[in-house]
C-alpha positions as CSV (number, residue, x, y, z in Angstrom):
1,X,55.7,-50.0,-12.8
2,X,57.6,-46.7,-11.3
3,X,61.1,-46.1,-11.6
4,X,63.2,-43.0,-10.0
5,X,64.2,-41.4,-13.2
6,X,67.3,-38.6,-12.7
7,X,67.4,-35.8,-15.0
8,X,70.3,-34.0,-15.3
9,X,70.8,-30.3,-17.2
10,X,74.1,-30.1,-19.4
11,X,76.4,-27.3,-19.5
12,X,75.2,-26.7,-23.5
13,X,71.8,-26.2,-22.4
14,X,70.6,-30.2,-23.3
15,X,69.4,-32.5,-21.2
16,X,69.7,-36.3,-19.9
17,X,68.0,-38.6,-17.9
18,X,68.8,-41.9,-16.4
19,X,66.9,-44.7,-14.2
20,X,69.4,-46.2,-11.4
21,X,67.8,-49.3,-10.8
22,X,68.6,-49.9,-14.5
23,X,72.6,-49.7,-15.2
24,X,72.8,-48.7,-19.1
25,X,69.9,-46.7,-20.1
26,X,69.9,-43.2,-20.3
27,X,69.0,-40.6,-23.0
28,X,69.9,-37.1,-23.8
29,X,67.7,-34.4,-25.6
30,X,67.5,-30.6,-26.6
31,X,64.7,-30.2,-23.9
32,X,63.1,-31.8,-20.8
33,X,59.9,-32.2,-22.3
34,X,61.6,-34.2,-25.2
35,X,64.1,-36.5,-22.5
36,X,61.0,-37.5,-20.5
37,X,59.4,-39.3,-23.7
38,X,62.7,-41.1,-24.8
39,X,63.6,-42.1,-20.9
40,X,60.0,-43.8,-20.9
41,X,60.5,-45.3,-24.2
42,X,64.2,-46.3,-23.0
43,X,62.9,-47.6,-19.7
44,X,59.4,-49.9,-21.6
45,X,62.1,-51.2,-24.8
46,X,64.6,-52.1,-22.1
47,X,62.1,-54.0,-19.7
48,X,60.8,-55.9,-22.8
49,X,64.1,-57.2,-24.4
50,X,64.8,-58.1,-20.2
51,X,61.3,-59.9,-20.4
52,X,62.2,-61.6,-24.1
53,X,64.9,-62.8,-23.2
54,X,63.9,-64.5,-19.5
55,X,65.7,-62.4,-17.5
56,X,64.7,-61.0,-14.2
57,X,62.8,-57.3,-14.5
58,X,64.4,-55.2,-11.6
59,X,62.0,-54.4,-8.6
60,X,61.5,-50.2,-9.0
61,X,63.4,-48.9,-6.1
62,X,62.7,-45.8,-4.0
63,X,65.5,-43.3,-4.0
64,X,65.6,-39.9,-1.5
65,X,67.4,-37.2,-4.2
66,X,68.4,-34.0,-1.8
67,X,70.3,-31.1,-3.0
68,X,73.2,-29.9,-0.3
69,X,74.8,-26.9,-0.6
70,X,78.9,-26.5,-0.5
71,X,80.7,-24.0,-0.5
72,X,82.4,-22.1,-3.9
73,X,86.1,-23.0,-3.9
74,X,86.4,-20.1,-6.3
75,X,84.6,-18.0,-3.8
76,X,87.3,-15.9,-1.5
77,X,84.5,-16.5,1.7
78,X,85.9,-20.2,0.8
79,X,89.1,-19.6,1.0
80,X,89.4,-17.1,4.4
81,X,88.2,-20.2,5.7
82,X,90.3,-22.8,5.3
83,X,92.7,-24.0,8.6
84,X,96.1,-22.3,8.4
C-alpha cells in the first residue's frame, strides 16, 4: 500500500510528518531522515491495530500538493498595493 505522507519543517529546525487519509497519526523528529522511519512505522502499527480490531483499512488516496506563492504582508511592495 502507498499513502501521501506530508512532511512539514518546524520553526526549531525539527521535523513532522503526517498521512491524510489517516486522521491521528503523525510523528515528529530531529531530522527528515529520522521522521520518514517513524511515519512508516506510525502508518504499518496503525493499519494493524485497524486490521485487529475489524475495522475497515482506508483506500490510499492520491493528493496533488502545489506550493503558491503570496505575497509578504510585512513586505512594503505588499502594502503600496492594497486598494485605498
Amino acid at each position: 500500500m502507498k499513502f501521501c505522507v506530508l512532511y512539514e519543517r518546524s520553526e526549531s529546525g525539527g521535523w513532522g510528518a503526517f498521512p491524510p487519509a489517516l486522521p491521528g497519526v503523525g510523528v515528529v523528529g530531529k531530522t527528515l531522515e529520522e521522521v520518514r522511519d517513524l511515519i512508516k512505522t506510525a502508518i504499518e502499527m496503525h493499519l494493524e491495530g485497524m486490521s485487529m480490531d475489524e475495522l475497515d483499512v482506508p483506500e490510499a488516496t492520491a493528493v496533488a500538493v502545489e506550493l503558491i506563492e503570496v505575497d509578504d504582508p510585512h513586505s512594503t511592495s505588499s502594502r503600496l498595493k492594497r486598494p485605498a
